[in-house]
N, C-alpha and C positions, 0 to 999 in steps of 0.2 A: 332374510339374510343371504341367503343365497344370491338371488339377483344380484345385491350388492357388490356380492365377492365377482361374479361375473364379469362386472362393469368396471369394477377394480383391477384386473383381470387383461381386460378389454384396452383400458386404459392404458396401463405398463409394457405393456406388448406394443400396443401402439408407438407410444412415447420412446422403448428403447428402441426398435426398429426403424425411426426415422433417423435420416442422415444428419441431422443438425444436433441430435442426440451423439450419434456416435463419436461425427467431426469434433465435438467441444469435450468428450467424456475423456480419449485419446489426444486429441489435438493440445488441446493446454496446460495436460501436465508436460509433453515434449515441448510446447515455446516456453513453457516456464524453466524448466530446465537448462534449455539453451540458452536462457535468458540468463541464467545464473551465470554458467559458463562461461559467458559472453561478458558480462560483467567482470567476476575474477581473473580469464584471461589480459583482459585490459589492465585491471587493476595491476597484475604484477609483470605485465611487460616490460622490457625494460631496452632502452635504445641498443644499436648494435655497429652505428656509428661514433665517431670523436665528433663534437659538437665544435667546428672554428668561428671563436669568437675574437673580436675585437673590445677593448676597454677604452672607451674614451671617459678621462678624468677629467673633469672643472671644477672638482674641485682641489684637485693637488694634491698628492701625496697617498691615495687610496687606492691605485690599479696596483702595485705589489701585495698591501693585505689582501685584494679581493683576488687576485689569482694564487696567493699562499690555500684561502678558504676552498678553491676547485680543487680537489688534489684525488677526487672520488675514481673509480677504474670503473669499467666497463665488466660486464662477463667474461670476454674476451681478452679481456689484461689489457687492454686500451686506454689510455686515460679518456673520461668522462668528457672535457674541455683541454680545449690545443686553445692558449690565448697565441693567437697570428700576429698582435700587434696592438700597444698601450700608447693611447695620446693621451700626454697630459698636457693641461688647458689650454689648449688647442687657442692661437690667436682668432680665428675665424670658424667657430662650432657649426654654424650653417654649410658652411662648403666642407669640411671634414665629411660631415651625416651626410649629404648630396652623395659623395666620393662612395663614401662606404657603401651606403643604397643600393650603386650602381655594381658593387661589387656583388651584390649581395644577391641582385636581379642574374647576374651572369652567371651567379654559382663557383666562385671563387670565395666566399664569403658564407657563413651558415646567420651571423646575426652579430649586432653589436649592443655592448650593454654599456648607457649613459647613466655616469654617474654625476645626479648636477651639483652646482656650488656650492648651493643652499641645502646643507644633509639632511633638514627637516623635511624634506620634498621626497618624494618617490624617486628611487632608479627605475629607469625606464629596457626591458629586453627589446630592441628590432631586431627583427625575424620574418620570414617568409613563410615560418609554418607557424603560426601562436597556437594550435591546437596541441600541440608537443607540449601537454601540462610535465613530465618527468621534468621537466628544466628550472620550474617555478619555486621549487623547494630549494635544491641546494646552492641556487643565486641567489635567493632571497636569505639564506642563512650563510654567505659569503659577503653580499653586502653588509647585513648586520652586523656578521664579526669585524668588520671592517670600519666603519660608523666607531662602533662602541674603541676601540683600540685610538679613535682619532679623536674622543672627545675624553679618555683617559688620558691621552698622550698631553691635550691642549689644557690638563689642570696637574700636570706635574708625575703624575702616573703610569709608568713604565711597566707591562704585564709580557709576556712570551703567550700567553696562551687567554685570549678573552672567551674562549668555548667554556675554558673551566668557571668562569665568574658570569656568564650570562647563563648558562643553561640552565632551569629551574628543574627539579623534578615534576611531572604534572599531576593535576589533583584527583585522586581514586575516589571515585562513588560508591558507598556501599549500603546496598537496599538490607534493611531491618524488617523483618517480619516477624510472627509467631514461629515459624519455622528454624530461625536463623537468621544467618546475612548471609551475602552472596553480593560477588561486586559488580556493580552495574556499569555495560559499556553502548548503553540504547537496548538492552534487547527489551526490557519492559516496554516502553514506550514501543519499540518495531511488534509485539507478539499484539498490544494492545491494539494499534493500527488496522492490523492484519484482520485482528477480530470484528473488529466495526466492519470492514471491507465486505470481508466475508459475509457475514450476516446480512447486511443491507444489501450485496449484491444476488445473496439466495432467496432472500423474501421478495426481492423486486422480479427477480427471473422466473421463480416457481409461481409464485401468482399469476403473472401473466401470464405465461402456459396454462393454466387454470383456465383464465378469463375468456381466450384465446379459442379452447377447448370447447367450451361450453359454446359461445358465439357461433365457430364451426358448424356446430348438429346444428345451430337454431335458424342459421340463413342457409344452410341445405336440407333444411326441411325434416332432417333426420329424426329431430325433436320430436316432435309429432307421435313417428311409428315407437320410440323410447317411453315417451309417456302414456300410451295409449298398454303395454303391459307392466312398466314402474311405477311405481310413486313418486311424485318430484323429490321427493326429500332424499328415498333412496340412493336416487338418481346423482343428486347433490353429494352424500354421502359416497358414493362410489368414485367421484370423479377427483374428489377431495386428496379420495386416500390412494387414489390411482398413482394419481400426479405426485404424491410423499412419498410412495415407495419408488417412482423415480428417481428425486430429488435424493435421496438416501441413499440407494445407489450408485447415483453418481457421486454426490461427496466421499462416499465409502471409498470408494477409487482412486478418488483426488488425495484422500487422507493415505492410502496405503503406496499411492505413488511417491509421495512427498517424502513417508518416512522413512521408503527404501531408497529413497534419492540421498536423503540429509545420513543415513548410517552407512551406504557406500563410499560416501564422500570423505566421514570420518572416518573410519576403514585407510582408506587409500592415505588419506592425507597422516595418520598415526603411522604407517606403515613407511613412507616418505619420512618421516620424521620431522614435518612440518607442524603448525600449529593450525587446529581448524578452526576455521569462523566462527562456526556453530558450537565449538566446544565451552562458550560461556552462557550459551539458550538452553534454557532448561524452561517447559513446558510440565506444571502439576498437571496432574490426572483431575485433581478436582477441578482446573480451570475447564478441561476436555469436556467432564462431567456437567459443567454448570453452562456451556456453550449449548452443548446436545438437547438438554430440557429448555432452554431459553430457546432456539433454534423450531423444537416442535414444536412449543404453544406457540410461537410468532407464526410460523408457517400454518398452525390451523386456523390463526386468528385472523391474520393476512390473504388467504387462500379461499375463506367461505366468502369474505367480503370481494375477493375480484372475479369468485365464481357468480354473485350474485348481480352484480355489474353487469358479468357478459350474458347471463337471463332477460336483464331488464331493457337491454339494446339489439339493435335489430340489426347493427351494422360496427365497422372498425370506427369508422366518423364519432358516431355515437359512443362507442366506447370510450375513445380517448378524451370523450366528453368530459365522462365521469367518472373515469379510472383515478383522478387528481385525488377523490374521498377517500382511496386505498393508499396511494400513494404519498400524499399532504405528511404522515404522520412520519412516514419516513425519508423523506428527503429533511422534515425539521431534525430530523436525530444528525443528519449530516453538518445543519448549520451548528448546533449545540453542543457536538462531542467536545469541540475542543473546550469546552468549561469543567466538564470534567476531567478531560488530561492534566489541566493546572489544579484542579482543587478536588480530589475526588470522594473527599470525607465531609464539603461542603453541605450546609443545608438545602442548597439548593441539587444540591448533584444527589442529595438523597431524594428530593420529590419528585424530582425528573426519573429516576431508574424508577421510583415505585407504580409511575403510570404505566398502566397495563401496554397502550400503544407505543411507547418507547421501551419498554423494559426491555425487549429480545435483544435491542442494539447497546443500551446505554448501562443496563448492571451488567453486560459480561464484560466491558469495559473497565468499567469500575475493578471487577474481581479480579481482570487483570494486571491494573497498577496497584490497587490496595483493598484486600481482600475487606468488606466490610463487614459488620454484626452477623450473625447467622440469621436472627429475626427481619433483618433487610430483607437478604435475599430469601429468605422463605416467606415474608408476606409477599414479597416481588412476585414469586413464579405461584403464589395460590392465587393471586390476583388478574393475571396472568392468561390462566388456565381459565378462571372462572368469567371473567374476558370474552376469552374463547366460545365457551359452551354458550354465552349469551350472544355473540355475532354471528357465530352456527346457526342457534335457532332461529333469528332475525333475519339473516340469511335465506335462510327454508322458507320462510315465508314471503321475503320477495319472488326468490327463487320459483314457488310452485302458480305465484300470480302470471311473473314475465316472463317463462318457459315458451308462452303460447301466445305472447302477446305481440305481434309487430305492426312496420309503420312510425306512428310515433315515437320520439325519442321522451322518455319518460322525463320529466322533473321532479328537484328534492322532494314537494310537496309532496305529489303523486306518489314516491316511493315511502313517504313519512303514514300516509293515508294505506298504502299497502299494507305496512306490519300492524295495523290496527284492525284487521280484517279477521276473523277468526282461520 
């Protein structure tokens, strides 16, 4: 036991000590964050110019409604749109748009909004900047009220005000659970994403560091002086749980970054007197709970299997040969999640989470959108586990054959003929 704790030891020092540890432990929650900011900044920017536009009509009688619809201000008390100048149906619409262009190219002009004949058809915004998405909304809802006022007008129907008779209220979702409700605006579906993300991008990364690791000592010969006072299994044992109390600590980090990002955020933004994003994500403790045990047995069960790989190979070549037998079960959980996003109480979405090789990714999913049976999830993660301890030991046993073995790149056979070896 000792030894073990050594190597374990050995391993997490190592591991936290290197830069590519440090750069991603530090590094990602500052881009993520920025990333956020960066996002929300945009989100609520908002222009600081008057937008000059032009209204060409074809089809008559709609560039009044649709400049009544601009009426929006700026920050600055500026109106939102300065219309410059309304053709309507222009005898010659080609040489009009030519004209306009030219203005438009010189900077006399910011864009002109076509409205054609046929009102079934799209109105068209020309513009020199189309990435200016702030415009596409309340044109798009100045047209409309526009539209609808000419097709009241054209059956006898005289309104002042078409906002009041077009606007619908829009439709509230509200998620039902054992808990309660609570009204859904994506975040299930975003927490659930997130989870899969997560998961599958920690089992892929900790493994190979695993695999990686192992490989390292075995083509610098390290191997050798290691086994000559360990056991291989020890050895195996040690490297396993090196590399997990890494893994652990860096997530630990990434979790405590994230939550003091998302409570300052609310903070500041209650304080503002805004409304925060985050104030409709609400995270149970049991999702947390049932991540962390789905999270370990994946990672042990994940971890013996690409430790044992990088035993059995003498080179990276070799590696990436066979690393696909680790890998296979979880890039399928990427093709299949989305069956369970649609269905997640399906019989199929129940057989899928209970296989041991998919469970880590595919029942925290589930638990996510709809908390299943308790006997789901508790054969899920005794299955799981039990999994585990049988890849572990299947493992040790490649493990203590291909330690010492190089040169040849091993084949399935060969490796199938190893665990039958006492």
């Amino acid at each position: 036991m000792r030894k073990t704790w050594l190597i374990i030891k050995r391993e997490y020092l190592a591991g936290v000590k290197t830069r590519a540890f440090i750069l991603t432990t530090i590094g990602l929650p500052l881009m993520g964050a920025g990333f956020v900011l960066l996002i929300m900044f945009l989100a609520n920017r908002q222009p600081t110019q008057t937008f000059r536009l032009v209204i060409v009509d074809e089809a008559g009688g709609m560039a009044w409604s649709v400049s009544q619809g601009l009426d929006a201000k700026l920050p600055n008390g500026q109106p939102e749109f300065t219309i410059v100048e309304s053709v309507d149906r222009p005898p010659s619409p080609d040489r009009v748009q030519d004209d306009l262009r030219s203005r438009i190219n010189s900077g006399a002009l910011d864009g002109y909004l076509l409205v054609p004949a046929d009102l079934s058809q799209s109105a068209e915004l020309h513009t020199h900047n189309p990435g200016n998405f702030s415009l596409e909304g309340p044109l798009t809802a100045a047209v409309n009220r526009a539209v609808i006022l000419k097709r009241l007008d054209a059956r006898g129907v005289h309104v002042e005000d078409a906002s009041a008779i077009a606007n619908a209220p829009d439709l509230k979702l509200i998620k039902v659970s054992k808990t309660g409700e609570s009204v859904e605006k994506g975040q299930s579906i975003g927490i659930a994403i997130a989870v899969v993300v997560l998961l599958y991008v920690s089992l892929v990364a900790y493994g190979v560091i695993t695999m990686r690791s192992v490989l390292e000592e075995k083509t610098t010969r390290t191997m050798e002086v290691l086994v000559s006072s360990v056991r291989p299994f020890e050895l195996l044992a040690g490297k396993v749980l090196g590399v997990a109390g890494l893994a652990f600590s860096q997530l630990l980090i990434w979790a405590v970054s994230a939550a003091l990002l998302v409570s300052y955020g609310a903070l500041m933004t209650k304080a503002s007197g805004a409304t925060s994003p985050t104030s409709d994500v609400h995270i149970p403790g049991s999702l947390v709970v049932y991540v962390v045990l789905f999270f370990v047995g994946g990672y042990f069960l994940y971890s013996a299997m690409f430790a044992a790989i990088g035993a059995a190979c003498s080179s990276e070549q070799d590696a990436q040969y066979l690393q696909w037998i680790a890998m296979g079960p979880l890039v399928f959980t990427m093709f299949i999640y989305t069956l369970i996003l649609t269905d997640p109480s399906s019989t199929l979405s129940i057989v899928l989470s209970e296989i041991p090789f998919f469970a880590p990714v595919l029942m925290p999913l589930r638990i996510s959108l709809q908390t299943p049976a308790f006997w789901q999830i508790g054969l899920s993660i005794l299955l799981l586990f039990l999994t585990a301890v049988g890849v572990i030991y299947a493992s040790g046993k490649i493990y203590r054959i291909g330690v010492l073995m190089y040169g040849k790149r091993p084949t399935i056979p060969e490796l199938a003929r190893w665990l039958r070896y006492s």
